[in-house]
N, C-alpha and C positions, 0 to 999 in steps of 0.2 A: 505608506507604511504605518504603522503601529505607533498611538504615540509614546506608547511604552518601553518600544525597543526599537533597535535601527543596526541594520547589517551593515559592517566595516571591517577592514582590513585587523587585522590580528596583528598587535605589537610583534616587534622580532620576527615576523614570519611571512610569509608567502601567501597565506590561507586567508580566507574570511571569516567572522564572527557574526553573532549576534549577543548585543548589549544593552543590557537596559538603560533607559534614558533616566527612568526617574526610581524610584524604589519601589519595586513591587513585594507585595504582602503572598505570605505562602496559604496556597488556595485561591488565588487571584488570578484572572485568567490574560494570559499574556496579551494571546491576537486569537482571534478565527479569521483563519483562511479558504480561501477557494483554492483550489487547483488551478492552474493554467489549462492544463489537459490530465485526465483519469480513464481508466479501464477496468473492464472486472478483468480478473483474469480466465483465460478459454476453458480451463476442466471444472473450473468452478460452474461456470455457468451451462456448460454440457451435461452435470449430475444436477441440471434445474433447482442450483441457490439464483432462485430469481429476484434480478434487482433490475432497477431504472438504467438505464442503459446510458446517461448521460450524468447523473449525480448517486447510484449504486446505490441508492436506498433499497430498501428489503421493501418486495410486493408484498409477501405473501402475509397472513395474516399471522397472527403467534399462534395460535391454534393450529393452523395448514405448518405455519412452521417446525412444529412440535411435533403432530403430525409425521412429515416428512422424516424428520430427523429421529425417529423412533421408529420408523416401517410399522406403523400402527393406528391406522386410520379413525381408531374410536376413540383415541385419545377427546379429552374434553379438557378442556381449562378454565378453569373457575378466574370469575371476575374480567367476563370478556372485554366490560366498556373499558378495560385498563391498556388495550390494542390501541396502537394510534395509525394501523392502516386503515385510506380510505381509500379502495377499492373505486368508488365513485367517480375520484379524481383521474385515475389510471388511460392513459390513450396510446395511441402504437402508432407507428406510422403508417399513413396510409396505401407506400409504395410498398415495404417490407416488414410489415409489422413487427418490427421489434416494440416492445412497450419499455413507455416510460412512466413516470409516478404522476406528471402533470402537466398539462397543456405548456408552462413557462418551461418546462427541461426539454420535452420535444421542438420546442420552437429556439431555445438556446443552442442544442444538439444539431438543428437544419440549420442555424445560421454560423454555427461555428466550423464540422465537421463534414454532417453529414449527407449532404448534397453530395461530397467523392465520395461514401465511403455505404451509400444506401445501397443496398441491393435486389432493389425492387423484387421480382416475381423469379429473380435467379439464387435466392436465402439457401434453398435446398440443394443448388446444384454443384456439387462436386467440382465440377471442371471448370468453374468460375475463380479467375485467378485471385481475388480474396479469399475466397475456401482454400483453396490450394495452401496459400500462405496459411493460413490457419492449420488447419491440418498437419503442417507441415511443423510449424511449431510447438504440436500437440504430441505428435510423436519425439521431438526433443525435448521437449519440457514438460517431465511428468510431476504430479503433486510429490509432496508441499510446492508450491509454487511461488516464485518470488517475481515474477516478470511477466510481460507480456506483451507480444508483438505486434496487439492490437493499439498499445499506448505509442508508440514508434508512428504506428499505419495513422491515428489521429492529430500526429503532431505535422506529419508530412499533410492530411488534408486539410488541416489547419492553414496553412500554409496559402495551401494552392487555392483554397475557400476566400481567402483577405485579400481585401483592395489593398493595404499597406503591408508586403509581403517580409519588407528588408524588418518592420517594428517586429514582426512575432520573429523573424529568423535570428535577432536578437537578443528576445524573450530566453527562446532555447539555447542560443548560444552562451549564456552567464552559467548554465549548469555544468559547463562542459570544461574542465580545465586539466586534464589527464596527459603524460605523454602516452609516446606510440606502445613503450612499453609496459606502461601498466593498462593502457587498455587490452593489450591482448590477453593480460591477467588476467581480467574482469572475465573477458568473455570466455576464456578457458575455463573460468568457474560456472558460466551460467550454461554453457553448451558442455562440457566433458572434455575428457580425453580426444574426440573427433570434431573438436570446433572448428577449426578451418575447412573442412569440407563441409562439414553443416551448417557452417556462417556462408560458405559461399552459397549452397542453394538456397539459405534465407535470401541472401541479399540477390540472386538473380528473379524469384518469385518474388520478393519486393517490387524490385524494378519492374517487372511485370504486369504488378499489379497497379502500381501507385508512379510510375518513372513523371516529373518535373523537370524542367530545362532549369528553372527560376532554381531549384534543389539540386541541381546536379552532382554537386559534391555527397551528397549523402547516401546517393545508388553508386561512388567510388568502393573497392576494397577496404581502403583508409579510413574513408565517411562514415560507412556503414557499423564499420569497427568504433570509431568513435561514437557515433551515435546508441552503439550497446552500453560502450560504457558508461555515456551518460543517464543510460536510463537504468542499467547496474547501480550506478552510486548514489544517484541522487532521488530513485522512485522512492516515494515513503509508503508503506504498504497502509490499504485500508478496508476496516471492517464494518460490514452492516450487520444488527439481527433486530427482528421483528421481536422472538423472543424474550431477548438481552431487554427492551425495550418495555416489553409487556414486566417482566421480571422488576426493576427499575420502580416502573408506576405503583406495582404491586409492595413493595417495600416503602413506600412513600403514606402506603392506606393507614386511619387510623382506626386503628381495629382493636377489637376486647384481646385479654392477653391468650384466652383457652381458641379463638380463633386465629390470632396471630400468631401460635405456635404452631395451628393445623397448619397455613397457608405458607409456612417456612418448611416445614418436615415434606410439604410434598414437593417445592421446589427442590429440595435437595434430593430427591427420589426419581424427580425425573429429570436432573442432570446427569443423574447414576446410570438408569436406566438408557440414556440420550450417547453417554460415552461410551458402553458396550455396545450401542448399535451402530454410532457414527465418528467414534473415538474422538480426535481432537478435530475436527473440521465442522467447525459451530456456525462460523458465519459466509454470509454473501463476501467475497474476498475480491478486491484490484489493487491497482496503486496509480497513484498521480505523482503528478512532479506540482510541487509546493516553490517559491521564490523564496518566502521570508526560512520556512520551516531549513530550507536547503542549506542557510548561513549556520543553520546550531552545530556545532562542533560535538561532539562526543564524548560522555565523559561517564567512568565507571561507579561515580557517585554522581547523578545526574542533580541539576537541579529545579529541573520543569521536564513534564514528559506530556506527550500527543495522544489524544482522543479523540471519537467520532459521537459528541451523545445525542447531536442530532438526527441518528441512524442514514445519515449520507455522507458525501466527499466531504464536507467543511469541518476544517482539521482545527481542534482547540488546542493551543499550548497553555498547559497551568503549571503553574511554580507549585514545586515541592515543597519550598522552604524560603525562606523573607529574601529578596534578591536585594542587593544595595546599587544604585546609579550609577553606571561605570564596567557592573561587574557581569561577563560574560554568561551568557544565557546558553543552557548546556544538559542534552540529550543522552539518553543509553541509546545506540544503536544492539546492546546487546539486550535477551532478554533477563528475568530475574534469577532464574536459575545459572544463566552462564553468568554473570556478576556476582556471584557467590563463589566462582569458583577462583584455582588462585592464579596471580598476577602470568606467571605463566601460558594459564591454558588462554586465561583471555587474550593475552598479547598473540596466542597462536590463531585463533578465530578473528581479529581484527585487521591482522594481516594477510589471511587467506581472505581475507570478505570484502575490506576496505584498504587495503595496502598502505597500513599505518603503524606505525607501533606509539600504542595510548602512555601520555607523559601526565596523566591527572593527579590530582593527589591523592588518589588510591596508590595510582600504582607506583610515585615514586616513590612514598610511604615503605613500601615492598620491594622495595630494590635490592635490596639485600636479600631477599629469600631465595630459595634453591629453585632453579631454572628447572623444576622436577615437577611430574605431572602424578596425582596421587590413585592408586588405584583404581579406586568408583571414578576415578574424571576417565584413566584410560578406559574403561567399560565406555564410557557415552563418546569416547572420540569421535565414532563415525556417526555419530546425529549433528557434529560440526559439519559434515561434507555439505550438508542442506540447510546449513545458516543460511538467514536472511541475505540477500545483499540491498535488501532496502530496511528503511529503518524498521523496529521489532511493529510486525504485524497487533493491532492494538485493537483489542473487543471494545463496543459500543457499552 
């Protein structure tokens, strides 16, 4: 762990926490973590945001990026050496060429998952029951995307991959603490109005694909359900961009002020330009499941929030603001927009998403206010339908 912070049991309560051990300074960075297990997710990576396929780092170059993301091939981007892809490094696998960023991620990737989960010279074919399972949760799960049945399929070859099967099944097992009925919540939110018929053909194309005697409980109707809602509540969603990346370096240059105005005016010109072509879907997008990140509790004045700025899975916690030794270390699952709005609509979105009603001291502060949702909030109600159910997706 961290020796900054350490997850434990929450006073008065049922739940677990994350607490700082000693005082941290705001702008300080709490932990970086690894993932246990990560996934891009499937329509991201079908509209070719190409990432590493074991740590979702952005291939492509910021230029290819830009590129891409403006339908406009002649795009140029001034100040290339400020790209930190190296193409050079990049390798695929040799049975199914998916690519990875580097010889250590393809070789992490073989020893961890992907010996079950490669697909040698069958990538293409439709009636291979991993496609199948794909496909299948392509058509239930249209963008914005919060989930992905590929993080499930690697937790299961995870599994089946390890000489010590019982240590990872109780790696996975700590995320999981839901009853029966709130996970059917969960998955009623991630699947629709038709979840149980569409959870059952996931879960028999699972089984299918990936069926374990050593996992049997988790190709169960029960298991399986559980196992959604574990990856419902506790995936943290994660962004790569080449771009974001490039952008970053580029603001870092030290440059005369009549070029550092040129080199600002056209950034902002072709984000303008980048959002009429490809609206809000900027980056390479998955989620992992995180151990330490999983303990932060939720809070509508957060006081440390999650980043990727080393354009892959390794998730940074920083403090907001001075934390003291003792005092619970505490995330927005919501984005900034919805933490603006009032105590209400959040408690409405919290409980459709995470099946909580938030006692922070925002909101008991607002306790007293009218249980009333204001005009402009009803206009955005149905952009709550496609809340995250992992924490707020976070640009690099």
């Amino acid at each position: 762990l961290s020796p900054s912070s350490r997850c434990r049991p929450r006073p008065g309560s049922q739940g677990k926490g994350l607490f700082a051990t000693r005082s941290i300074r705001k702008g300080d960075t709490v932990f970086v973590e690894r993932p246990v297990v990560a996934s891009q997710f499937l329509w991201n990576a079908l509209y070719n945001y190409r990432a590493c396929d074991h740590c979702l780092r952005a291939l492509e170059t910021a230029e290819e990026n830009a590129q891409r993301l403006l339908g406009r091939s002649s795009q140029v981007l001034p100040h290339p050496e400020q790209c930190s892809i190296r193409k050079d490094l990049h390798q695929q696998c040799p049975q199914c060429q998916v690519t990875y960023c580097s010889a250590a991620c393809r070789q992490s990737a073989w020893e961890q998952y992907h010996q079950v989960l490669c697909l040698g010279p069958s990538r293409e074919d439709p009636t291979h029951p991993l496609n199948k399972l794909q496909e299948a949760w392509r058509n239930m799960h249209y963008p914005p995307e919060t989930s992905s049945i590929m993080l499930m399929a690697r937790m299961v070859a995870t599994v089946k991959q390890a000489k010590d099967k019982d240590w990872w099944i109780k790696v996975f097992s700590q995320f999981c603490n839901k009853t029966a009925n709130e996970e059917e919540e969960i998955v009623h939110k991630l699947l629709g109005d038709k979840f149980k018929g569409q959870l059952e053909l996931l879960r028999l194309l699972f089984t299918e694909a990936l069926y374990d005697e050593h996992l049997s409980r988790w190709f169960t109707p029960e298991g399986f359900q559980s196992l959604f809602a574990l990856v419902g509540t506790n995936g943290q969603g994660i962004g790569t961009s080449s771009l974001s990346q490039w952008v970053h370096a580029c603001d870092a240059l030290d440059l005369p002020m009549a070029q550092r105005e040129q080199l600002d005016a056209f950034i902002d010109q072709l984000y303008k330009d980048i959002e009429k072509e490809s609206g809000e879907f900027l980056n390479c997008e998955g989620s992992g499941l995180y151990v330490l990140q999983s303990c932060c509790n939720h809070s509508c004045i957060p006081n440390a929030e999650t980043s990727f700025p080393d354009n892959n899975f390794l998730l940074h916690l920083t403090a907001l603001e001075d934390i003291e030794a003792g005092e619970e270390i505490c995330i927005s699952y919501l984005d900034c927009c919805q933490r603006d709005r009032s105590r209400h609509s959040r408690h409405k979105i919290l409980r459709e998403n995470y099946l909580f009603t938030c006692s922070c001291p925002k909101c008991l502060a607002q306790a007293d206010d009218a249980d009333v949702t204001s005009d402009e909030e009803e206009e955005g109600e149905g952009e709550t339908d496609d809340a995250e159910l992992e924490d707020e997706m976070t640009d690099v």
